[in-house]
N, C-alpha and C positions, 0 to 999 in steps of 0.2 A: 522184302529185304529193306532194313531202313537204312538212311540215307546216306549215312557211317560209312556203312559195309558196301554200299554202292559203290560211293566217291572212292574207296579204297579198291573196289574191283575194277572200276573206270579206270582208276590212278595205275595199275598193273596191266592191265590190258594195254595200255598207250604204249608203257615201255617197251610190253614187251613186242608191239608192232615197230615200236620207233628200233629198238635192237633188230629184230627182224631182216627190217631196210636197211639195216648195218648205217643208221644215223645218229649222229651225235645230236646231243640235247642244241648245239650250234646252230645246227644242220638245219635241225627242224624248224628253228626258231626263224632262220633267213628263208626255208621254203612256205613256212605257213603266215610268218607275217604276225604270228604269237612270239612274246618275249621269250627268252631263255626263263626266266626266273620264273613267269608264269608257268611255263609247259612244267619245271621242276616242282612247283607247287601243288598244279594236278596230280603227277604222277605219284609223289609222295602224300596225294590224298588231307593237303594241306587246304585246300581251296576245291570249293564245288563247282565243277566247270559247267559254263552256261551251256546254251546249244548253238548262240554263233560259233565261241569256241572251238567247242569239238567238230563243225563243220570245216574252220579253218584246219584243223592238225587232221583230218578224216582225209582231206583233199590233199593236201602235202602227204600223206601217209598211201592215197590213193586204195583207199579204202572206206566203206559204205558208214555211216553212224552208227547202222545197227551191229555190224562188225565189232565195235565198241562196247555199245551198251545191250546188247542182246548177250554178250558174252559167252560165246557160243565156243565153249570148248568141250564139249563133249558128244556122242556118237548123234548121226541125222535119227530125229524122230518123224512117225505119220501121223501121232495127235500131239497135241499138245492143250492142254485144261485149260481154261481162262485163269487159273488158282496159279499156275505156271507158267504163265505169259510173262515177261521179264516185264517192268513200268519203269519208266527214268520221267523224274519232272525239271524242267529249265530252273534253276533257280532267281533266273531274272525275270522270265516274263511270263512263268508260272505253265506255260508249255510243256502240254503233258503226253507222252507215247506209250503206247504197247505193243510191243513187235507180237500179234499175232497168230504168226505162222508160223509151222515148228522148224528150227533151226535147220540149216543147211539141207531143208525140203530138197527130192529130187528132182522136183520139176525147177528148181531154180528161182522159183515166184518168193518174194520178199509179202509179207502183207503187215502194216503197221497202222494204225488206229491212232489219230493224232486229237486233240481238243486245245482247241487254241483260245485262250479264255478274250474276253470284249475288251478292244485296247489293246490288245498285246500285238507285238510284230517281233520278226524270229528272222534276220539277215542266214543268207547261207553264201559261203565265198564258191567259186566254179571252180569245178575240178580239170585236173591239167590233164591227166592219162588217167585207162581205164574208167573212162563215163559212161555210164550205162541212162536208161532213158526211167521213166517213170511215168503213171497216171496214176492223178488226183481225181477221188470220187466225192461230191460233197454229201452229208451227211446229214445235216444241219447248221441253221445258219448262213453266212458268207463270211468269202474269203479274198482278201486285192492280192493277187499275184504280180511283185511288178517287175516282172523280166518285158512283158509285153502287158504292162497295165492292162489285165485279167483279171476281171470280177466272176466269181463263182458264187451260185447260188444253189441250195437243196435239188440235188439230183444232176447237175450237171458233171461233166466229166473233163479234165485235159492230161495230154500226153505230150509231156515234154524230157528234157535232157536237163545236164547239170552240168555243162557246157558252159555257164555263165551265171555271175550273182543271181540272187533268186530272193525276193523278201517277200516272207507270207506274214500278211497283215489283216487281223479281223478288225475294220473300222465302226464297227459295230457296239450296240450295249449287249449283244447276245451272246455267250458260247458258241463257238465254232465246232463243228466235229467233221473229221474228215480219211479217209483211207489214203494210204499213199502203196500204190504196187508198183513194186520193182520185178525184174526178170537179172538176173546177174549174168553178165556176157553180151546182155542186148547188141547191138549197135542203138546209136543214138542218129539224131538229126535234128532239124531246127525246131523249135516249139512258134 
């Protein structure tokens, strides 16, 4: 999908969660702490939204990023292709995902494939309700976690919540790659 058609299915997906929550563009703008003008600019696929962004409106919206940009409106699949793996890239810090696992799987398990290019950092704001927990697998590379100044390197693992800001940072010259699993419903706890 190029990035047109993305920005414009991101930009409709928003709405139609921000309608959903029966929220005014107001609304949202004073729970996520994003401008009105901005959120109206996504939605109308005017502006390519970053990945703090949509973690800002994800949280206020109390719904996951890949809820978003997985764009998961059609029946649960058991495979899903690599050829058919949705990609969204950050436009700011070139932050790049593949939700991996086929949509609305029945076991609940989220699997997304992240590559965090050298240099970049990627803020996530904390979600208020409905937080689910996550682990981070490293892949390649490292990565500064600094909810608990967390240095991850190849092969390590942690399992943390989104309970609170989260900035993944590769201070490195290297590409990062990394899995991030989710379970949707978890409970959470402290990282």
């Amino acid at each position: 999908m190029d990035q047109q058609k993305l920005d414009r299915a991101i930009g409709r997906r928003l709405k139609t969660l921000r309608t959903q929550a029966g929220m005014t563009l107001n609304e949202l703008a004073a729970r996520s702490g994003v401008s009105r003008a901005m959120i109206g600019r996504v939605e109308r696929a005017q502006s390519s939204a970053t990945a703090a962004l949509l973690g800002k409106l994800c949280a206020a919206l109390d719904v996951s990023l890949s809820d978003v940009v997985a764009l998961a409106e059609k029946p649960p699949e058991r495979l899903v292709r690599l050829a058919d793996q949705p990609h969204w890239r950050d436009p700011d810090s070139g932050y790049r995902r593949r939700h991996a696992s086929p949509t609305d799987a029945a076991s609940g398990i989220e699997i997304i494939v992240v590559d965090l290019p050298a240099g970049a950092r990627v803020p996530y704001s904390p979600w208020g309700r409905n937080a689910f927990t996550q682990q981070l697998l490293m892949l390649e590379g490292a990565v500064h976690i600094d909810a608990k100044a967390v240095r991850l390197r190849e092969g390590d693992c942690l399992d943390f919540d989104v309970m609170r800001a989260v900035i993944f940072e590769n201070e490195t010259r290297q590409d990062a790659r990394y899995v991030i699993i989710t379970r949707r419903g978890a409970s959470y706890g402290k990282m």
